[in-house]
Biopython code that builds the backbone (N, CA, C, O; Angstrom):
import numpy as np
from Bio.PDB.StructureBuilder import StructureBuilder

atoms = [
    (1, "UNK", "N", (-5.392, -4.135, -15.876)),
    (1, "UNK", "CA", (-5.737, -5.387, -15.254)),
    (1, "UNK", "C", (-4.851, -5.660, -14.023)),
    (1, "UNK", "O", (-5.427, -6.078, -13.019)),
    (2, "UNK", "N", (-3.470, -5.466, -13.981)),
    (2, "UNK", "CA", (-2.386, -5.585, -12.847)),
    (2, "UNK", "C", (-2.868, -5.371, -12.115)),
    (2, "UNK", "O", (-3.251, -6.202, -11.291)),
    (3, "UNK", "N", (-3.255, -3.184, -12.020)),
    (3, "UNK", "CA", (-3.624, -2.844, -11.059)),
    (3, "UNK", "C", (-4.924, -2.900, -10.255)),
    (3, "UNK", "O", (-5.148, -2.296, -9.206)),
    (4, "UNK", "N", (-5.781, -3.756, -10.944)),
    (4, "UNK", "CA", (-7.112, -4.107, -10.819)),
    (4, "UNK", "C", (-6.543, -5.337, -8.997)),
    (4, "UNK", "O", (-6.885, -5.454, -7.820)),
    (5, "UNK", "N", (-5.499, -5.949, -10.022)),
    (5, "UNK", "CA", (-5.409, -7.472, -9.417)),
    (5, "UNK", "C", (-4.839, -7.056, -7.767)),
    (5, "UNK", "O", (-5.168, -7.395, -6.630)),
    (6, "UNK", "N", (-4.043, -6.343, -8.228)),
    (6, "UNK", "CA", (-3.080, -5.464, -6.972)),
    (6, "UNK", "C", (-4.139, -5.304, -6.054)),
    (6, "UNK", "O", (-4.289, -6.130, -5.154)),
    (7, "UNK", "N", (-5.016, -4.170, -6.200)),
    (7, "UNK", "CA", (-6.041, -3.577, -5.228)),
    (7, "UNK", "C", (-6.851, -4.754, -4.725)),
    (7, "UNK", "O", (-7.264, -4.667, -3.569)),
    (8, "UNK", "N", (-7.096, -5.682, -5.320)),
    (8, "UNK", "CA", (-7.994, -6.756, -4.707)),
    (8, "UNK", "C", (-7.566, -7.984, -4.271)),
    (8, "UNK", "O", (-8.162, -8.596, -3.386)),
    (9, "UNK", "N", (-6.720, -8.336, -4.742)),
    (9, "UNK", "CA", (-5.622, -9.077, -3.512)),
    (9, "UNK", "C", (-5.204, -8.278, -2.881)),
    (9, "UNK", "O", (-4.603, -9.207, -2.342)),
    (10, "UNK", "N", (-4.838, -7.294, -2.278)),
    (10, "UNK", "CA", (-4.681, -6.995, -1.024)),
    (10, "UNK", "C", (-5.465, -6.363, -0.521)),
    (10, "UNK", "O", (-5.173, -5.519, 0.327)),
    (11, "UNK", "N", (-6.530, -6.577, -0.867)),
    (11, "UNK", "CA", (-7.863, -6.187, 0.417)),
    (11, "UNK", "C", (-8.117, -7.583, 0.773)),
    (11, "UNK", "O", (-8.157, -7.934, 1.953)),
    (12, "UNK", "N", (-8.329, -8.579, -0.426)),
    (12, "UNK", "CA", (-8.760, -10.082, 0.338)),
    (12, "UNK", "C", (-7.819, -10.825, 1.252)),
    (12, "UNK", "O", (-8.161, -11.796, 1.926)),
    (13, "UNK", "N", (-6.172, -10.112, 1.221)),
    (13, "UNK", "CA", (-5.108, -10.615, 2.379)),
    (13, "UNK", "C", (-5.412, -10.091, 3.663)),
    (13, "UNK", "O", (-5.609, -10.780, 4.664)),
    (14, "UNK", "N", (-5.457, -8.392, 3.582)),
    (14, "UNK", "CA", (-5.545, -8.261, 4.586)),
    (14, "UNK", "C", (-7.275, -8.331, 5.612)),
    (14, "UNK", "O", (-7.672, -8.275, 6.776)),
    (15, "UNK", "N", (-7.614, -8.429, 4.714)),
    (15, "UNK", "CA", (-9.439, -9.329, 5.024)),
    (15, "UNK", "C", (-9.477, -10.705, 5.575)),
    (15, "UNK", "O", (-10.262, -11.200, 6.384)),
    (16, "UNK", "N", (-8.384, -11.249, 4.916)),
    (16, "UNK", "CA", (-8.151, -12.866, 5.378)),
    (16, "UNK", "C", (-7.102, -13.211, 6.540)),
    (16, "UNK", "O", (-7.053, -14.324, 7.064)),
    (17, "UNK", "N", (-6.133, -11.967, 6.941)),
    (17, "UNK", "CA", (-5.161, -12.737, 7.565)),
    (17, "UNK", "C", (-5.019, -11.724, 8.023)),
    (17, "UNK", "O", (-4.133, -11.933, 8.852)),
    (18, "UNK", "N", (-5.373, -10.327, 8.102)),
    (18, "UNK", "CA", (-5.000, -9.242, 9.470)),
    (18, "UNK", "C", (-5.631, -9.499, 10.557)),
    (18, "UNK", "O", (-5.152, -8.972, 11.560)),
    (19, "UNK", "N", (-6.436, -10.056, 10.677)),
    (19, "UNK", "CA", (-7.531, -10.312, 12.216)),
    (19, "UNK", "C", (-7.858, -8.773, 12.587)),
    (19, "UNK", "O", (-7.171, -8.406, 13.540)),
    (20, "UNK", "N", (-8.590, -7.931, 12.164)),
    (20, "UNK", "CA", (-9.394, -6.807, 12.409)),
    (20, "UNK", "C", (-9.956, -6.939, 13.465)),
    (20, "UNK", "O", (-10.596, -7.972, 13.661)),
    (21, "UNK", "N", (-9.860, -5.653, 14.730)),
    (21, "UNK", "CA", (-10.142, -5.670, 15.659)),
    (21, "UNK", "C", (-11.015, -4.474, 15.902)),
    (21, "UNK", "O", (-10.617, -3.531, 15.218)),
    (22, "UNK", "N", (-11.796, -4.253, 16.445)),
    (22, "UNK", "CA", (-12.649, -3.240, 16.391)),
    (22, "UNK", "C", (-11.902, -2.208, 17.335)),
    (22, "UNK", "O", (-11.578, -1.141, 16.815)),
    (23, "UNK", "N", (-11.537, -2.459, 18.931)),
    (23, "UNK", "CA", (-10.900, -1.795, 20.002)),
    (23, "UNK", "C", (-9.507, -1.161, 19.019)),
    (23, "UNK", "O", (-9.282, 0.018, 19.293)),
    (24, "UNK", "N", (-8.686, -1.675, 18.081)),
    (24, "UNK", "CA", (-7.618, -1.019, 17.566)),
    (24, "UNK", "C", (-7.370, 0.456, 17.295)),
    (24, "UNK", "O", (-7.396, 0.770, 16.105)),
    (25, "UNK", "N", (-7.121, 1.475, 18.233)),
    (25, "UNK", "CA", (-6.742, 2.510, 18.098)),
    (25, "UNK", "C", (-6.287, 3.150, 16.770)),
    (25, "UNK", "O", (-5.542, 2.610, 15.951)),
    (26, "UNK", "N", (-7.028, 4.795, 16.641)),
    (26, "UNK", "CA", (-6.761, 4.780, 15.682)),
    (26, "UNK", "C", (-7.844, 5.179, 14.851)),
    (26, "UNK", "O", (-7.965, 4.524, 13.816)),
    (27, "UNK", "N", (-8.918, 6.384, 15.114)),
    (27, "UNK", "CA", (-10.474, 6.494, 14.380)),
    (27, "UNK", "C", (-10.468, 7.121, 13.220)),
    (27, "UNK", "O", (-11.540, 7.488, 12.739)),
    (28, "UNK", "N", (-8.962, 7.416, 12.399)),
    (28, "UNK", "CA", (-8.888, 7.711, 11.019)),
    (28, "UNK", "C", (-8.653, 6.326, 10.427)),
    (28, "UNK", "O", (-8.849, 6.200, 9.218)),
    (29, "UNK", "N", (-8.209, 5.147, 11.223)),
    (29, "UNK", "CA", (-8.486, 4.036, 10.154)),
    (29, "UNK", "C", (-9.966, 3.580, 9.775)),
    (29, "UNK", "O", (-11.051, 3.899, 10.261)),
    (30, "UNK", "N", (-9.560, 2.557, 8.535)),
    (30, "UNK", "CA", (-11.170, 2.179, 8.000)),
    (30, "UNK", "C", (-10.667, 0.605, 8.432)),
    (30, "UNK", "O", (-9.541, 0.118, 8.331)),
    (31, "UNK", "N", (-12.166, -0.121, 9.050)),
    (31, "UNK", "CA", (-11.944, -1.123, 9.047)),
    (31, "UNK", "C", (-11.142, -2.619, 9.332)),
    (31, "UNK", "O", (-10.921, -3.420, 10.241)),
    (32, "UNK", "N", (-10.800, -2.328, 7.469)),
    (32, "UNK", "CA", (-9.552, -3.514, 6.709)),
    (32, "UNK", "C", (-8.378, -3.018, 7.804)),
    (32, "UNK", "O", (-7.792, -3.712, 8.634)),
    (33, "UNK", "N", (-8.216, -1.410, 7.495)),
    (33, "UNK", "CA", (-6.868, -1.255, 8.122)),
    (33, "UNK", "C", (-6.617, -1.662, 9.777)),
    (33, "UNK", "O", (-5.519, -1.804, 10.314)),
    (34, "UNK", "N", (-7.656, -1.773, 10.272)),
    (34, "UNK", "CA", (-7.149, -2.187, 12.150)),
    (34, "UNK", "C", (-7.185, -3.439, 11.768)),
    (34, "UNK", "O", (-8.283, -3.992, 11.830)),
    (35, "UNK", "N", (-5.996, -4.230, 11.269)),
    (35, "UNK", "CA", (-5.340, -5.330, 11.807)),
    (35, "UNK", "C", (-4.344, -5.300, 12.541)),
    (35, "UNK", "O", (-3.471, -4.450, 12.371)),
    (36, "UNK", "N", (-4.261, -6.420, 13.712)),
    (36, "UNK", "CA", (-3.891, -6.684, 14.324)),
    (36, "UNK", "C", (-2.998, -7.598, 14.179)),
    (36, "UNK", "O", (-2.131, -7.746, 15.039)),
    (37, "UNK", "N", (-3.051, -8.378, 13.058)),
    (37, "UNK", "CA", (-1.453, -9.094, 12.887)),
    (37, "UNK", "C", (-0.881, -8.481, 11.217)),
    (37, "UNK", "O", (-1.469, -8.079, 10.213)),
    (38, "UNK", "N", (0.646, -8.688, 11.625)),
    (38, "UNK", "CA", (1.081, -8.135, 10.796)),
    (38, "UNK", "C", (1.610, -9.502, 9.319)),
    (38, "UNK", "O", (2.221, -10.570, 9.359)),
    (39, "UNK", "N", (0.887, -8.596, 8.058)),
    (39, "UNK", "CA", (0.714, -9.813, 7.222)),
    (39, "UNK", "C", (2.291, -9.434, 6.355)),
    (39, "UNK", "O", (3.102, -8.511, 6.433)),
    (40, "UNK", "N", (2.175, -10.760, 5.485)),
    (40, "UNK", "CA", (4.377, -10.949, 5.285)),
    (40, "UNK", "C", (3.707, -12.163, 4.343)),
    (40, "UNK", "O", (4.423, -13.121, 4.054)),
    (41, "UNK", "N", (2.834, -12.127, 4.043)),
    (41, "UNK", "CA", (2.600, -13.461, 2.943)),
    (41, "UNK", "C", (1.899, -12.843, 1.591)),
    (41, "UNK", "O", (1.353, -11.745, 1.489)),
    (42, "UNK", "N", (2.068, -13.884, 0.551)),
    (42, "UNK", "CA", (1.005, -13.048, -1.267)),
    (42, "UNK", "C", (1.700, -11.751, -1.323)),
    (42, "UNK", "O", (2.826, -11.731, -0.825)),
    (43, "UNK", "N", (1.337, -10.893, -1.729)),
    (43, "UNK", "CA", (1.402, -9.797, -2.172)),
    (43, "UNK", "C", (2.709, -8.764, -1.521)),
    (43, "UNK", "O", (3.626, -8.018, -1.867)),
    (44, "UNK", "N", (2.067, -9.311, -0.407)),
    (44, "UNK", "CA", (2.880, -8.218, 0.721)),
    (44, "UNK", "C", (4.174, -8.870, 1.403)),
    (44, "UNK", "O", (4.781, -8.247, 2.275)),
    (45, "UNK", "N", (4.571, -10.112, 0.993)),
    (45, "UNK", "CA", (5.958, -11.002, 0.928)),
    (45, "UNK", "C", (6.873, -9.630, 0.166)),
    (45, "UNK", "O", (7.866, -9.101, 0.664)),
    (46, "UNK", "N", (6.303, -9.303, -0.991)),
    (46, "UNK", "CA", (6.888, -8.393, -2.109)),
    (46, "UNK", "C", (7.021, -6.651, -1.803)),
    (46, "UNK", "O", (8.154, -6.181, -1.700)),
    (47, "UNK", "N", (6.110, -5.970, -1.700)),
    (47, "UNK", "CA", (5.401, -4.768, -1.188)),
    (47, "UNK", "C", (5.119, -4.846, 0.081)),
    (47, "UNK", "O", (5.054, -5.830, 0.818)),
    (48, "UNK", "N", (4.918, -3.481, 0.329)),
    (48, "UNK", "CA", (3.857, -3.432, 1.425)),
    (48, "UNK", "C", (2.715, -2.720, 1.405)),
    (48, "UNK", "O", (1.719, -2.858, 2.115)),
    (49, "UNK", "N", (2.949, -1.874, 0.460)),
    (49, "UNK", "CA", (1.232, -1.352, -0.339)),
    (49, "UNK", "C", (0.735, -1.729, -1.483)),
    (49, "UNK", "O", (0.703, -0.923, -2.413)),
    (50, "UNK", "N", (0.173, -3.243, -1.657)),
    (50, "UNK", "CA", (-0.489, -3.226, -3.143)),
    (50, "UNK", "C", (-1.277, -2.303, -3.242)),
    (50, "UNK", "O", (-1.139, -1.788, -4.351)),
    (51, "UNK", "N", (-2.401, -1.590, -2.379)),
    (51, "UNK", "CA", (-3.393, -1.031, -2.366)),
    (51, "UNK", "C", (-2.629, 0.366, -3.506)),
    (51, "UNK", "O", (-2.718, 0.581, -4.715)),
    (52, "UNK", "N", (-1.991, 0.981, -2.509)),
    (52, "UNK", "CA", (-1.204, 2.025, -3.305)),
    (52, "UNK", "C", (0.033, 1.915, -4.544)),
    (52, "UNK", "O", (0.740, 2.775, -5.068)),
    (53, "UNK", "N", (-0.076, 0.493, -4.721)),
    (53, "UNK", "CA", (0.631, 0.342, -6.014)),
    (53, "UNK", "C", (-0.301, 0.181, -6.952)),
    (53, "UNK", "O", (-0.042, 0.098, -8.152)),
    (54, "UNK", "N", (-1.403, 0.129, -6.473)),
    (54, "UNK", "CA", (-2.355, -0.333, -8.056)),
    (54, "UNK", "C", (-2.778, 1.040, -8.710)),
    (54, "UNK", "O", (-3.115, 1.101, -9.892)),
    (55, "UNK", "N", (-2.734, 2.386, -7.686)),
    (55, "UNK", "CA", (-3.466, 3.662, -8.089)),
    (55, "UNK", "C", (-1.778, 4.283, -8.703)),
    (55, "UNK", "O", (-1.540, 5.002, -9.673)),
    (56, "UNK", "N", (-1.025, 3.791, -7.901)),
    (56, "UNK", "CA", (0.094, 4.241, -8.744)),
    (56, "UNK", "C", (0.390, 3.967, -10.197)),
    (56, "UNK", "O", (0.741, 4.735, -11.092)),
    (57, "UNK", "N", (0.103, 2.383, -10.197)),
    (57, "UNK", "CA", (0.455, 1.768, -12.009)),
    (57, "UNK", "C", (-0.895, 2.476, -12.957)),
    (57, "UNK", "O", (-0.735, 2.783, -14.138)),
    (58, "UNK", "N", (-2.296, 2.679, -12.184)),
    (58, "UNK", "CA", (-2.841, 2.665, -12.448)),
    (58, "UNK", "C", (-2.395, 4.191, -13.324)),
    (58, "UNK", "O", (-2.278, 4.214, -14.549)),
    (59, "UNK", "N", (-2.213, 5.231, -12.566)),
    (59, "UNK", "CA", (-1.716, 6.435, -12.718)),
    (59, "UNK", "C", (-0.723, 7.027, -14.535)),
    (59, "UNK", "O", (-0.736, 7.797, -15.495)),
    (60, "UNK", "N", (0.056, 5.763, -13.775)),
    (60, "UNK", "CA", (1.247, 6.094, -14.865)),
    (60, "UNK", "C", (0.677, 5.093, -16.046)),
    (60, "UNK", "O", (1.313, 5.301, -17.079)),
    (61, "UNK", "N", (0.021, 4.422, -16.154)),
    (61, "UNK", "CA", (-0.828, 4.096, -17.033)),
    (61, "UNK", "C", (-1.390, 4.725, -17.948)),
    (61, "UNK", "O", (-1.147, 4.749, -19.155)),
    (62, "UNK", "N", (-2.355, 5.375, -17.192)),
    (62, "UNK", "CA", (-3.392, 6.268, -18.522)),
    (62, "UNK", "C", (-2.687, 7.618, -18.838)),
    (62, "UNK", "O", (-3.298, 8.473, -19.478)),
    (63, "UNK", "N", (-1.040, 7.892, -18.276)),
    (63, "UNK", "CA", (-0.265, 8.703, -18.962)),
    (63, "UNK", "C", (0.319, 7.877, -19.956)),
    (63, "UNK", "O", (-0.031, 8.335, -21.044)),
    (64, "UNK", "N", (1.074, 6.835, -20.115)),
    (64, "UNK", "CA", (1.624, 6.067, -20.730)),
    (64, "UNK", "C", (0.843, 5.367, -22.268)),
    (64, "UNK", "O", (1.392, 4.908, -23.269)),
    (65, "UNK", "N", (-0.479, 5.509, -21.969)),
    (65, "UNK", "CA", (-1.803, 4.956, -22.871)),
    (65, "UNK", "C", (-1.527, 6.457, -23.852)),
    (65, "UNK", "O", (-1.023, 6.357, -24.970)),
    (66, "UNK", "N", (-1.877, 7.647, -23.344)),
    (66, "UNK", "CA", (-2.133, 8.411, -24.006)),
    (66, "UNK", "C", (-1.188, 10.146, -23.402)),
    (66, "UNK", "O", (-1.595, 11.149, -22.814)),
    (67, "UNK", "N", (0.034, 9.765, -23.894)),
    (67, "UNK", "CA", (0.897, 10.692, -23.276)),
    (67, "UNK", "C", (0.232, 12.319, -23.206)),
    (67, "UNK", "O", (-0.456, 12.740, -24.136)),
    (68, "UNK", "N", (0.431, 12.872, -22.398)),
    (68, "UNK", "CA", (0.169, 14.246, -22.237)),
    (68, "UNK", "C", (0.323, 15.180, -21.171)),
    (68, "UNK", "O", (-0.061, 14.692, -20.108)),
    (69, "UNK", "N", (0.659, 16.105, -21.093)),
    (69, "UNK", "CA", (0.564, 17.285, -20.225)),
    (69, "UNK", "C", (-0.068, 17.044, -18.854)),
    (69, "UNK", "O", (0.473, 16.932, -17.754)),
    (70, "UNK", "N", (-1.446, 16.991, -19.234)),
    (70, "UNK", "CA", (-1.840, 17.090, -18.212)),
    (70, "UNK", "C", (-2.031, 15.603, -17.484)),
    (70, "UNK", "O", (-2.251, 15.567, -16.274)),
    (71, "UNK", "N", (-1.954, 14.564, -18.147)),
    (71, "UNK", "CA", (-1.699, 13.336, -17.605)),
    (71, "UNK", "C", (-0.401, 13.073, -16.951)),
    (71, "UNK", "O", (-0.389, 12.348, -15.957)),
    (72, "UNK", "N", (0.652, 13.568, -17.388)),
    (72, "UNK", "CA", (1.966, 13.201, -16.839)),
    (72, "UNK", "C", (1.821, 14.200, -15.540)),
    (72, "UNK", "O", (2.341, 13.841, -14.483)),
    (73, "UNK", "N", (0.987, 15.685, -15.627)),
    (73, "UNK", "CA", (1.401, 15.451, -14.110)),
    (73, "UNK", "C", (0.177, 15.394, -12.816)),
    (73, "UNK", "O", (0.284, 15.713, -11.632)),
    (74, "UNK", "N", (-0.938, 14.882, -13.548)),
    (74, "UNK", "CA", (-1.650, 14.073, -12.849)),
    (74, "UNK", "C", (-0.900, 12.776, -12.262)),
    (74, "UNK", "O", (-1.017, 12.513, -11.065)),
    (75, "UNK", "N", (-0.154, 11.996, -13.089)),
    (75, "UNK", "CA", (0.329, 10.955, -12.318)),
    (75, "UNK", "C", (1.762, 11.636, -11.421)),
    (75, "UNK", "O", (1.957, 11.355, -10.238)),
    (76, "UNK", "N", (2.394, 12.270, -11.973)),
    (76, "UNK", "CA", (3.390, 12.988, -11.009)),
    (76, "UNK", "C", (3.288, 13.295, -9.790)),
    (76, "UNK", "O", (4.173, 13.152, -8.946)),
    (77, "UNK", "N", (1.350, 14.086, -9.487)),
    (77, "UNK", "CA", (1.271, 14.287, -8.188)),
    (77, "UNK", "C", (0.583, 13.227, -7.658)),
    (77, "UNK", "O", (0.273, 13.347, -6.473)),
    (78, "UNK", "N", (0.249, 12.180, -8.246)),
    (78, "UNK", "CA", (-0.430, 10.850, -7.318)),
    (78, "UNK", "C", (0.464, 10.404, -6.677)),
    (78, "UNK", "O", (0.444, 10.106, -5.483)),
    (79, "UNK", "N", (1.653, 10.292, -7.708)),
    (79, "UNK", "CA", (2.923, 9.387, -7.001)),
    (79, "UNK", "C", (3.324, 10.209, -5.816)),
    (79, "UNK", "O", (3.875, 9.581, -4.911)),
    (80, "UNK", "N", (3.124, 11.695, -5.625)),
    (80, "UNK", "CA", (3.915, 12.128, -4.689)),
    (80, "UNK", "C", (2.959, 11.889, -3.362)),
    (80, "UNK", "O", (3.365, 11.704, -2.214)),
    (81, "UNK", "N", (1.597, 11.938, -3.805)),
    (81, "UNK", "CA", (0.645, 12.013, -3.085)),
    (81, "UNK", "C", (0.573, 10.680, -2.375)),
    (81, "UNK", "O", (0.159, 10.580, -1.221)),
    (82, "UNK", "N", (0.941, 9.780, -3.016)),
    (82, "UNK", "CA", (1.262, 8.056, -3.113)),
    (82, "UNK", "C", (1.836, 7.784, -1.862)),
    (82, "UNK", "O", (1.358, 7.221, -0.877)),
    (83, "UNK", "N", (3.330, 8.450, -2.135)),
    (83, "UNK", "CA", (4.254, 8.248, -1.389)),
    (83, "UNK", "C", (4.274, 8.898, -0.422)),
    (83, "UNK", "O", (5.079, 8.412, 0.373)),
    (84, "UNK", "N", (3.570, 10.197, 0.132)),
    (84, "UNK", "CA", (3.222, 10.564, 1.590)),
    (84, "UNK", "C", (2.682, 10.007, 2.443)),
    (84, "UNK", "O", (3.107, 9.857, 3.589)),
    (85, "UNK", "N", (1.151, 9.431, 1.773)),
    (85, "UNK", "CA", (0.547, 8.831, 2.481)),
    (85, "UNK", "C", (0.667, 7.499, 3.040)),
    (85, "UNK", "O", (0.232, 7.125, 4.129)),
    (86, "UNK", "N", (1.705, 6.396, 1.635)),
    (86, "UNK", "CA", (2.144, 5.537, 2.109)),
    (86, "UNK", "C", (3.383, 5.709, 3.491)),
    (86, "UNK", "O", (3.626, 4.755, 4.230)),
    (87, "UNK", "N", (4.004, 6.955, 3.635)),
    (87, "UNK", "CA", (4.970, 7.209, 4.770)),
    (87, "UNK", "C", (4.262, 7.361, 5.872)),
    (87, "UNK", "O", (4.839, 6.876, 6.845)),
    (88, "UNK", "N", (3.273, 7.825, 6.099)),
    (88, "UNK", "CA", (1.872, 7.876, 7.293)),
    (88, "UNK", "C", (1.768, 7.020, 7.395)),
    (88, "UNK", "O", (2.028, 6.643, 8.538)),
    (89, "UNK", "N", (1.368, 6.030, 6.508)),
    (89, "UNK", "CA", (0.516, 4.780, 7.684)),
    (89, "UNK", "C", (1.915, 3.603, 7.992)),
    (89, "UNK", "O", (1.721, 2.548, 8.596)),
    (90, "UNK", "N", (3.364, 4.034, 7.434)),
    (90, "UNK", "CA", (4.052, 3.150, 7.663)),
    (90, "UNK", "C", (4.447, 3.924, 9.308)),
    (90, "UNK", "O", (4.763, 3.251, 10.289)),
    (91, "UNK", "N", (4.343, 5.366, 9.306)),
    (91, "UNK", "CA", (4.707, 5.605, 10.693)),
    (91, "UNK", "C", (3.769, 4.937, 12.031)),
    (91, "UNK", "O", (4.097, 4.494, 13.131)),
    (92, "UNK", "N", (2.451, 5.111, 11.334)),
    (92, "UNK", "CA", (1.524, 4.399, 12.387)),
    (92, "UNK", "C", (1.841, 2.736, 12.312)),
    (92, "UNK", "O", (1.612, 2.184, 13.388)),
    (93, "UNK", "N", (2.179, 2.107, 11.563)),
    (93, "UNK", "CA", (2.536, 0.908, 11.715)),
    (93, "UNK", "C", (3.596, 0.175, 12.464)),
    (93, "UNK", "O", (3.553, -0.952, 12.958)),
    (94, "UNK", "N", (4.927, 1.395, 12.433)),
    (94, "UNK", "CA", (5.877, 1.029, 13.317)),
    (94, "UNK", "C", (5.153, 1.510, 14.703)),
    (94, "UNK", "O", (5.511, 1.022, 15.775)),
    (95, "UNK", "N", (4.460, 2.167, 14.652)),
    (95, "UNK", "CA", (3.776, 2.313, 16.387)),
    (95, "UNK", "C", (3.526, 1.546, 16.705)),
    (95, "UNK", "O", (4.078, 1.131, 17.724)),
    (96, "UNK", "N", (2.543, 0.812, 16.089)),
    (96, "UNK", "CA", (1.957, -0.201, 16.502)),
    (96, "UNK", "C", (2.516, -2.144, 16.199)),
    (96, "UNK", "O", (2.274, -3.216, 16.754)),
    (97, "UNK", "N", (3.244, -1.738, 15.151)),
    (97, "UNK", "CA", (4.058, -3.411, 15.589)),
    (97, "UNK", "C", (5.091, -3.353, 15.567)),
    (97, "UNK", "O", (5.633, -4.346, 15.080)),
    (98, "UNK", "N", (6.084, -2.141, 16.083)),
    (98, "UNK", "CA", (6.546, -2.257, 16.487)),
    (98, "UNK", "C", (8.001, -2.286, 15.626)),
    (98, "UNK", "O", (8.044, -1.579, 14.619)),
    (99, "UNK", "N", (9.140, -3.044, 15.969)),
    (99, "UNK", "CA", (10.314, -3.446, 15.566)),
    (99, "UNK", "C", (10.109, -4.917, 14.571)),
    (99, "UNK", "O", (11.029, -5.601, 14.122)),
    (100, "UNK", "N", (9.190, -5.064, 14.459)),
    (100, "UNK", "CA", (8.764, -5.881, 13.809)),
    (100, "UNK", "C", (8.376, -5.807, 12.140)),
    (100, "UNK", "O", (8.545, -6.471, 11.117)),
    (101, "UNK", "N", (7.704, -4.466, 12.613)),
    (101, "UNK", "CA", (7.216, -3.554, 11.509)),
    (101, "UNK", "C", (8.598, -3.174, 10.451)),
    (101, "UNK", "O", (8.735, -3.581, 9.298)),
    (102, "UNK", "N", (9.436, -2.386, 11.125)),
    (102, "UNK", "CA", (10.999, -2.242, 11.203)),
    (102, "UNK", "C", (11.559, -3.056, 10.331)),
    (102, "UNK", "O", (11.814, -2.542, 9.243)),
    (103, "UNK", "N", (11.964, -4.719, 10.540)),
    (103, "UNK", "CA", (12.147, -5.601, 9.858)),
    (103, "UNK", "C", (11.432, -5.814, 8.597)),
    (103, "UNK", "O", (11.991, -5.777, 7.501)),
    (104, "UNK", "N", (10.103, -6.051, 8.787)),
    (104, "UNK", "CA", (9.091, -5.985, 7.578)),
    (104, "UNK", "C", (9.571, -5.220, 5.899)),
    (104, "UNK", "O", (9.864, -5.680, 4.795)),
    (105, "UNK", "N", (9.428, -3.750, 6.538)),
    (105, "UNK", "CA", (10.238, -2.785, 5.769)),
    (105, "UNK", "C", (11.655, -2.806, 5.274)),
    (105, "UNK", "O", (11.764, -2.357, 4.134)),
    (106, "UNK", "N", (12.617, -3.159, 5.762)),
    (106, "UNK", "CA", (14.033, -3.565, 5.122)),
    (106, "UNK", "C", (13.973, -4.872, 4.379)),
    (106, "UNK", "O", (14.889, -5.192, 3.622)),
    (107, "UNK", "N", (13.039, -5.552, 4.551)),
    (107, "UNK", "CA", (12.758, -7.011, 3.628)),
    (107, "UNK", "C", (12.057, -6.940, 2.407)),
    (107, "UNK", "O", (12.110, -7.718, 1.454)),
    (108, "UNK", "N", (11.153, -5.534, 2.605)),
    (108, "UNK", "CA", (10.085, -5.312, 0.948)),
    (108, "UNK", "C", (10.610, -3.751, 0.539)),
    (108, "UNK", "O", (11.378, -2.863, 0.909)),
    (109, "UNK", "N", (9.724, -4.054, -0.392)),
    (109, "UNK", "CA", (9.738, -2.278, -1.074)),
    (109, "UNK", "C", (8.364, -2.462, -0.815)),
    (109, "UNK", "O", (7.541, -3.343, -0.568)),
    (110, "UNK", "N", (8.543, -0.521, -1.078)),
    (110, "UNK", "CA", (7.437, -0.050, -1.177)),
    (110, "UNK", "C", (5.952, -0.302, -1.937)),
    (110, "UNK", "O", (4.784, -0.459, -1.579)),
    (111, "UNK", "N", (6.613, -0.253, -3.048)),
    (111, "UNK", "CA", (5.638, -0.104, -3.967)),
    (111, "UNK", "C", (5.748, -0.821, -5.094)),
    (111, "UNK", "O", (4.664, -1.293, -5.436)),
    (112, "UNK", "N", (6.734, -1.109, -5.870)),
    (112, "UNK", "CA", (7.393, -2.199, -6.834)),
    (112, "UNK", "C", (8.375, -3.399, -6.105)),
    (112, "UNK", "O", (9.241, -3.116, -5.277)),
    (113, "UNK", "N", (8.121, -4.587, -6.500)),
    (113, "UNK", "CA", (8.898, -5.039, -5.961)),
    (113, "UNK", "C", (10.452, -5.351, -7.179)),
    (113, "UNK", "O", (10.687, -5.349, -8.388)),
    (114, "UNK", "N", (11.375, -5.653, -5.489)),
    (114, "UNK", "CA", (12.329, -5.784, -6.251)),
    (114, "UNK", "C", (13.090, -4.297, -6.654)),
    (114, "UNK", "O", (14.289, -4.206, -6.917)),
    (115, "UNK", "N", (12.171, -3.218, -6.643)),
    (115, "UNK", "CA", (12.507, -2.134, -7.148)),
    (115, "UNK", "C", (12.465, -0.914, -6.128)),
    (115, "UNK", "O", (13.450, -0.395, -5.603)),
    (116, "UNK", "N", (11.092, -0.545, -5.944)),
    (116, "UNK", "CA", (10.852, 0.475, -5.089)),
    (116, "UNK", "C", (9.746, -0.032, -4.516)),
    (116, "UNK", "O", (9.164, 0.598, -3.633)),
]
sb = StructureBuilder()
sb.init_structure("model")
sb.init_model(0)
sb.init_chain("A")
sb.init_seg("    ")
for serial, (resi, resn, name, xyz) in enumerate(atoms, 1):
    if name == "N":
        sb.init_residue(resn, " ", resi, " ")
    sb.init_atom(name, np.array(xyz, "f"), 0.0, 1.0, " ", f" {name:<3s}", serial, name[0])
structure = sb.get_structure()
């Protein structure tokens, strides 16, 4: 259910308060992702990827439900997979906002708050 909540509050933040621009550079993003302002409120006060924290909990979840082999390192390589991709779009983000972005990042975690 968390990670349900995770993934969909932060599509309806950044749906509600990125201001999506179509001209936003950038034709591997989708959409949601060309915002143009940088959001710091709900979810992302805490994180900066609910999106990728929900496939993460989600992950270590259905290892945790039903321990096993091949579940533990199914979630092993999501998380790693997690955490690359979340390092990509944080590089394209400092491109684009900058030192701002910069700040953003020393104020949240990643992916847990409070934690990582």
């Amino acid at each position: 259910m968390f990670s349900l909540f995770l993934a969909i509050d932060g599509v309806r933040l950044l749906l509600l308060l990125g201001k999506q621009e179509r001209g936003r550079q950038g034709d591997d993003l989708l959409g949601l992702e060309k915002t143009t302002e940088l959001i710091k409120s709900g979810l992302y006060k805490y994180i900066r990827h609910p999106m990728y924290s929900s496939l993460w909990f989600l992950a270590w979840g259905v290892f945790l439900k039903k321990p096993a082999w091949s579940a533990g390192a199914l979630a092993l390589a999501a998380s790693v997979l997690l955490v690359l991709t979340a390092k990509a779009e944080e590089a394209e983000n400092i491109r684009y906002f900058g030192e701002a972005y910069g700040d953003y990042m020393r104020q949240t975690k990643m992916f847990i708050p409070f934690v990582y």
